[in-house]
N, C-alpha and C positions, 0 to 999 in steps of 0.2 A: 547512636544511630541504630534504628533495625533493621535486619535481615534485610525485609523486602525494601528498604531503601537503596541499598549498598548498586553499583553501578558491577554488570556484568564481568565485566574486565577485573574489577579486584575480587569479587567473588571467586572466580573459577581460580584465579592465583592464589587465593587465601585454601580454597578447596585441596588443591594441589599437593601445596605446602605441607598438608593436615593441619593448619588451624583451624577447619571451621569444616564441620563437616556436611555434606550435599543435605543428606537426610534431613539434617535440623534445618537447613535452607529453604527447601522442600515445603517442609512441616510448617513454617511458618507464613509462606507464602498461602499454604490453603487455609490457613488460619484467617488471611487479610479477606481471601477469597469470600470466606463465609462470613465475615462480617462486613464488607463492602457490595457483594453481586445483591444481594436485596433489591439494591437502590439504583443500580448501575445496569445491569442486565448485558454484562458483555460479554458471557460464553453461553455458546448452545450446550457442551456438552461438557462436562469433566471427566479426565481418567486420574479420580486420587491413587486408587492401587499400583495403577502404572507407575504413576510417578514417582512413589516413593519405592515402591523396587527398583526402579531405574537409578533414584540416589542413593538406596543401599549397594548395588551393584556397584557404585562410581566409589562409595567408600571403601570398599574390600579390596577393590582394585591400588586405591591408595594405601591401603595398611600392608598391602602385598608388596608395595615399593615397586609395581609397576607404572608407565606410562600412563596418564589420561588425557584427553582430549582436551581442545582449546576453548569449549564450552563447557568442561567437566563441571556437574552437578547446577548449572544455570537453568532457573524455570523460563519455559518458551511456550509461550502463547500461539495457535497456529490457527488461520482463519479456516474457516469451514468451506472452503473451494479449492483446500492442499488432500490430496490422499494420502491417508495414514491407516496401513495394513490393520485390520481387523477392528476397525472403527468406524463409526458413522461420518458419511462422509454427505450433507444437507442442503449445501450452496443454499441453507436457508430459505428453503421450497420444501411445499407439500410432496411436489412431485418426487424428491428425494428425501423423503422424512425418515425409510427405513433403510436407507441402502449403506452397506455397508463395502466400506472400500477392502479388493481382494489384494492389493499393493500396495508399496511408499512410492509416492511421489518421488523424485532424483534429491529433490532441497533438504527432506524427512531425513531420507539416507543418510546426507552427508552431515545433518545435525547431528544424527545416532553415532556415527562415527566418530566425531567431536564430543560424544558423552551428553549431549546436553538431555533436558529434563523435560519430556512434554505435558504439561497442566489440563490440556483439553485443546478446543475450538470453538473458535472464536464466532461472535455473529455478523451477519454483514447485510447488506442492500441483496435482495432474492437474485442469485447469480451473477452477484456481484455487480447491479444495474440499476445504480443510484449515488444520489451524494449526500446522502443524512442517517442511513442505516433502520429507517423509518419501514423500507418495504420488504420486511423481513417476516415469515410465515411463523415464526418465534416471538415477534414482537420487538419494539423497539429497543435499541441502548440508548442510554444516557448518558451526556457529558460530567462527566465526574468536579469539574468545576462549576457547574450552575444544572443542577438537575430536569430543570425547565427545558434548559436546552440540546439541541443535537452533538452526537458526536464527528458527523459530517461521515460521509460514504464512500465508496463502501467498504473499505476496511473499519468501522469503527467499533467495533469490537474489541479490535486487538490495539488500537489508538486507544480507547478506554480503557484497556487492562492497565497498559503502561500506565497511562495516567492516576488511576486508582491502586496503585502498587499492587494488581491480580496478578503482575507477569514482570520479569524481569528486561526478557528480550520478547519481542511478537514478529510472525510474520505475515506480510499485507502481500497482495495485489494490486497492480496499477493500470488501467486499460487506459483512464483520460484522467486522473490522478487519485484515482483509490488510495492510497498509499498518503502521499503528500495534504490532500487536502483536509483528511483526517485527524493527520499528525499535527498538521496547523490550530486547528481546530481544540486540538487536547490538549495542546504544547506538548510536546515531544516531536520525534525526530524519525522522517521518515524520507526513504530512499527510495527510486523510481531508477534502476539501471539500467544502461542500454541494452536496445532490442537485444537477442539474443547473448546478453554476458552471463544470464542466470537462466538453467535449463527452466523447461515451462513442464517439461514430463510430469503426470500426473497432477496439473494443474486444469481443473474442468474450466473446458473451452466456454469464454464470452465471445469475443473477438481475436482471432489467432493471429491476425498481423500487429495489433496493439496491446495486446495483455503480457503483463513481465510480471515473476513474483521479484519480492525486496526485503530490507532489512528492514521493521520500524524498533526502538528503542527512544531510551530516557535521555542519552546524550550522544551525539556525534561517534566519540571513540568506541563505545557498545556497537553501536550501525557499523564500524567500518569491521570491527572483529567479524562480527555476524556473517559482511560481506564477505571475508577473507574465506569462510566455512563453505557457503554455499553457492559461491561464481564459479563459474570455469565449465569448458566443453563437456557435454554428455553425447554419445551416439544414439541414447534413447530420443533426443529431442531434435528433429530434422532442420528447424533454425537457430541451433545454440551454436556460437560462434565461435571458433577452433582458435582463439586469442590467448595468447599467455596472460594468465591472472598475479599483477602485483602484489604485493602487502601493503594494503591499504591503510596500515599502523603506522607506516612509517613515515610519511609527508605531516602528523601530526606535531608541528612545532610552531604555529603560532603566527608564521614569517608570511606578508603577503604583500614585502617592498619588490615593486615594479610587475605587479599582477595587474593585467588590464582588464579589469570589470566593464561591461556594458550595460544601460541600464533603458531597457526597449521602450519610446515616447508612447508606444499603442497602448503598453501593459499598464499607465499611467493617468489616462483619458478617464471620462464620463463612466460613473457605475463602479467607479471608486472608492469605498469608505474612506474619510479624511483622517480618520486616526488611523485607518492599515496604512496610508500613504506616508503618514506623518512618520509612526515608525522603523518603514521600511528603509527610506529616506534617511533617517537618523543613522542606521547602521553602517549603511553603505558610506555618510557621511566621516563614519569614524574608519571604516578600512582606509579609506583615504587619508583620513589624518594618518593610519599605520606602515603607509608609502605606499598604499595601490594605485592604479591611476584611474581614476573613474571616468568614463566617457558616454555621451549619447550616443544611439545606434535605431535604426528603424527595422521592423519586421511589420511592412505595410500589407502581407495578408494574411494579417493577424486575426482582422477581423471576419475574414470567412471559416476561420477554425471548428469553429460551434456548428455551425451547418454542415462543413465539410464532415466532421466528427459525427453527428447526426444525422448523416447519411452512411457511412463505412462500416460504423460498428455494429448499428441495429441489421446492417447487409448480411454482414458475417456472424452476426449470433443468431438469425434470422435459418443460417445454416446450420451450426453448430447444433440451436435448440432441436432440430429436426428428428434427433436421434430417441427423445420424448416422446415415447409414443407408447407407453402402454403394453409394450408385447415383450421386452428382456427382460427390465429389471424399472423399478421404480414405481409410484403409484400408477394403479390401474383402474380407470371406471366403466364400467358394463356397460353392454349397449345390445340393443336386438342383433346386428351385426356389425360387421369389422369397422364401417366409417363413421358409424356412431359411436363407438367403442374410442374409436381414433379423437372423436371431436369429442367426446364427454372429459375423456383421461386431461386433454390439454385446455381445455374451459376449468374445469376443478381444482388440476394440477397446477398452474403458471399462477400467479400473481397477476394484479393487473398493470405493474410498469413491465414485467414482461411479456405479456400479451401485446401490450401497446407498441415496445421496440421490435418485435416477433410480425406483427404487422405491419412498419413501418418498413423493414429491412424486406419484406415479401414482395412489398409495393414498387420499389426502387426496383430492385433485383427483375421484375417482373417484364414481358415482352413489353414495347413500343416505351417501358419511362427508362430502363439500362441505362441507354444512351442517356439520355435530358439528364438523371441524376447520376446514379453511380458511376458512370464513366469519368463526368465531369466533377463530380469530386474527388475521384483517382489523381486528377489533372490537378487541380487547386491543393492536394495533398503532396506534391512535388512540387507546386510553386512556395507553400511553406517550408518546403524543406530547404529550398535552393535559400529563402529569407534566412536562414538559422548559418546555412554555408557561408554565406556573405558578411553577416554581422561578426563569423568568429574568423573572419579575415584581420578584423579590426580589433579585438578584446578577445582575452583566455575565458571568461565565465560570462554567463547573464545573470544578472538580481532583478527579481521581481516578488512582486507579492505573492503568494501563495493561491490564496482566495479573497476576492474583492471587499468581501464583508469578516466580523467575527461570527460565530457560532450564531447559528439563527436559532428561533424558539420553536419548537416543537411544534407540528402543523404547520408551522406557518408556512411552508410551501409544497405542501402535500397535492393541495388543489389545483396548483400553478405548476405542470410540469414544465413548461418552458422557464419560468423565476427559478426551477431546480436547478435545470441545465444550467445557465451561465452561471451557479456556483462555480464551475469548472473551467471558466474562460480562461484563467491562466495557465492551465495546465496540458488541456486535450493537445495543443500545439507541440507540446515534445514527444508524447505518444505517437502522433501522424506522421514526427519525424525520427522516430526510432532514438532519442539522445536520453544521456542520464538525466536526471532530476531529483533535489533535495530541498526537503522542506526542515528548516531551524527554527525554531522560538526565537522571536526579535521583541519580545517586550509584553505587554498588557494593555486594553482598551483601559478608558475610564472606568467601564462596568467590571473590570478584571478576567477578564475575558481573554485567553491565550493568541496574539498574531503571529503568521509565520510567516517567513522568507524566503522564498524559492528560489535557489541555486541553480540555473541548466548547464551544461557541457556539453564537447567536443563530444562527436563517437568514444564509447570508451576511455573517455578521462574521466570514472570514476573519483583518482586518487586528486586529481585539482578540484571535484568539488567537496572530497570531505577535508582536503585542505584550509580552503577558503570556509568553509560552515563552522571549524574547528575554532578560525581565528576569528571568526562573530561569537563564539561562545565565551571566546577569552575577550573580547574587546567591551561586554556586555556584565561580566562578571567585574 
C-alpha cells in the first residue's frame, strides 16, 4: 500500500512511533499532487515549502523523544473560505484573488497544535454558493471517479482531494450541505456538526446562522479523529457553544443492537434516483439485520426547506457580502466617483451565482416584501425544526439519501439554477435546524458512480452518528 493510501489515524501513529517519517509522507503526497491536479483541478493554491518544514519540524520533534500531536505529520487539505495566516485566503472570487489572510482561523490553530500538515487550499463554489464547484473564479474541479463529471459543492475541492489521494484529511464547509453532498458525490466521508460545536472564527461569512466548518476524510474513523482536534468552545466565535466535547473514537465498535433508526417517508418521494434509493435502502436493511430497529417517521415540512433555505441564506450573505466594496482590502474597479467605483468593483468582482443570491437576499430583506418573505421563512424554519424534534421523540438517528441523484455531468445544470438547488434537498433541512449530519459511501450506481448516506442527529450527538456511519462501513465491508 502507499503512503497517500494509508488512513490518517495509522499514519500519525506509525509517525509517532518513528516508523515512518512525516517528511517522506509529505513528500509523497505532493508527488500524487503533481501527477493527479492536471486532471482533477482541486487546489487553488499550494504551500509545498510549508509543508514539508512543517513535517521536518514534526520529525525532530520525534527524534527529540518529545510529544506530538494527534494529527502529527498527516497532509490536510483546507478549503479556501478557512483563514490561514500569511496565505491567500480567495473564497474562489476575483473579488479576493489577492487577499491575503493576516490570521488563522480557531480550526487552523487547533490542527497546528495537533502537528498536522497543511498542503494548500482547496477550491469551491465562489463563497461557498453552490452545489457542483462549477462557479469558481479558478475554474472548475473534477470528479476524480468519472472526469466528465462534478464533484458536487461547494466543498469540492477538498471531496476531490480525498478522493484523488491529494490529501489525507480536508476540511469543508457546510451552510445547506457543502460538506455532505460533495462527499457523497466522491465517496468519502463528510461531516456536517452541530450549529456551533466547531468554532466558525475565521471562517468568511456566507450565511452566519447556517454555515459550520467539518471534518471531510477517507473513512469514518479519520472524520471522527479530525473532529476530536477541532470541536470545542472558542470565545473568538460569539455562537460556539460552551459544551463538553467527547472522544468521538471511542463509540467506534461496530454495535448498533436496539438503535432506533428513522427513515423520513418525504426524503423518499418523487425526484428520487432508483438506484440512490435502492442503495440507501439496502444498508439501512442490513443495520437492521445487525439488531437496529428501523421505523417510519414523517418530517411533513420537508418540502418547504428549499424555499425556506432560498430565502434565509441569500438574506444573510446578502449582508455579509456587503462588506465588498472596494475601499479596505480586495479587488477594486475605478469609477469617475465613489458609486461607480462601488457598482464597477461588485459587477467585476462577484460571480454571477453570487450576484444573483446578493440580489435575491436584497429583495427579501427589503421594505414592504420582510414580512411576505423573510419573516415568514424565519416561521417555516421553526416549524422544521419542531419536524426534526418530534421525529427524534421516536428514533436515535435519521437515514437518508444524501443527494437525490449521483454525480451529474458537467454543465449540465449550470443554466438551470433552480435543477442546482434541489441537488440539496436533503440536506438544507438540518442546516435550518442547527443538527449534525454525515454523509457515508453506501455503494456504487451502475455507471460506478459513488452514493451516499446521510446520517442526521440529535443536537450534539455527534458521537451516535459516527457510531452508526462506522457500523455501515463494517456492515458494507
Amino acid at each position: 500500500m502507499l503512503l497517500w493510501e494509508l488512513c490518517a489515524y495509522e499514519l500519525a501513529a506509525r509517525i509517532r512511533s518513528g516508523e515512518l517519517r512525516a517528511e517522506d509522507v509529505v513528500s509523497t503526497v505532493l508527488e500524487r499532487i503533481r501527477e493527479r491536479e492536471p486532471q482533477v483541478h482541486a487546489y487553488i493554491s499550494l504551500d509545498e515549502e510549508g509543508a514539508l518544514k512543517k513535517a521536518r519540524e514534526v520529525d525532530d520533534k520525534v527524534a527529540r523523544g518529545e510529544s506530538v500531536g494527534a494529527l502529527a505529520g498527516v497532509p490536510v487539505a483546507v478549503k479556501d473560505n478557512i483563514c490561514i495566516k500569511g496565505g491567500r485566503t480567495t473564497c474562489a472570487s476575483k473579488i479576493l484573488e489577492d487577499f491575503v489572510s493576516p490570521y488563522d482561523a480557531t480550526v487552523i490553530e487547533r490542527l497546528r497544535a495537533a502537528d498536522a500538515v497543511f498542503l494548500g487550499k482547496t477550491n469551491l463554489d465562489e463563497f461557498a454558493m453552490g452545489s457542483s464547484t462549477e462557479n469558481s473564479y479558478f475554474g472548475p474541479t473534477r470528479n476524480p471517479h468519472d472526469l466528465e463529471r462534478v464533484p458536487g459543492g461547494s466543498s469540492g475541492g477538498s471531496a476531490a482531494a480525498l478522493a484523488a489521494g491529494e490529501a489525507v484529511l480536508a476540511l469543508g464547509s457546510d451552510t445547506g450541505g457543502s460538506i455532505r453532498q460533495p462527499a457523497s458525490f466522491c465517496g468519502v466521508v463528510g461531516l456536517k456538526p452541530t450549529y456551533g460545536r466547531v468554532s466558525r472564527f475565521g471562517l468568511v461569512a456566507f450565511a452566519s446562522s447556517l454555515d459550520q466548518i467539518g471534518p471531510m476524510a477517507r473513512d469514518v474513523r479519520d472524520a471522527a479523529l479530525m473532529l476530536n482536534v477541532i470541536a470545542g468552545y472558542d470565545p473568538k466565535d460569539s455562537t460556539s457553544a460552551p459544551v463538553e466535547v467527547p472522544d468521538f473514537l471511542e463509540g467506534l465498535d461496530g454495535d448498533v443492537r436496539g438503535l432506533r433508526i428513522g427513515v423520513p417517508r418525504e426524503y423518499f418521494a418523487e425526484g428520487l434516483n432508483e438506484e440512490v434509493r435502492e442503495k440507501v435502502l439496502e444498508v439501512v436493511g442490513l443495520l437492521e439485520r445487525e439488531g437496529a430497529e428501523v421505523l417510519e417517521v414523517s418530517l411533513p415540512h420537508t418540502k418547504y426547506a428549499i424555499a425556506t433555505y432560498y430565502i434565509v441564506a441569500p438574506a444573510e450573505a446578502s449582508s455579509n457580502l456587503a462588506r465588498y466594496d472596494g475601499v479596505r482590502y480586495g479587488f477594486r474597479a475605478e469609477g469617475k466617483d465613489l458609486c461607480e467605483m462601488y457598482c464597477n468593483t461588485r459587477s467585476w468582482g462577484f460571480g454571477e451565482e453570487v450576484k444573483r443570491r446578493i440580489m435575491l437576499g436584497t429583495y427579501t430583506l427589503s421594505a414592504g416584501y420582510y414580512e411576505a418573505y423573510y419573516l415568514k421563512a424565519l416561521k417555516v424554519r421553526t416549524l422544521i425544526k419542531q419536524d426534526f424534534d418530534e421525529a427524534f421523540q421516536a428514533c436515535d438517528v435519521l437515514a437518508t439519501p444524501t443527494s437525490p441523484t449521483v454525480a451529474f455531468r458537467l454543465g449540465e445544470k449550470v443554466a438551470d439554477p433552480l435543477t442546482m438547488y434541489l441537488s440539496d434537498v436533503y440536506t438544507v433541512s438540518v442546516n435550518l435546524a442547527g443538527l449534525p449530519g454525515i454523509s457515508v459511501p453506501c455503494g456504487f450506481s451502475s455507471e460506478g458512480l459513488p452514493v451516499g448516506l446521510q446520517l442526521i442527529g440529535r443536537p450534539f450527538a455527534e458521537a451516535a452518528l459516527i457510531k452508526v456511519a462506522y457500523a455501515v462501513e463494517a456492515v458494507l465491508e
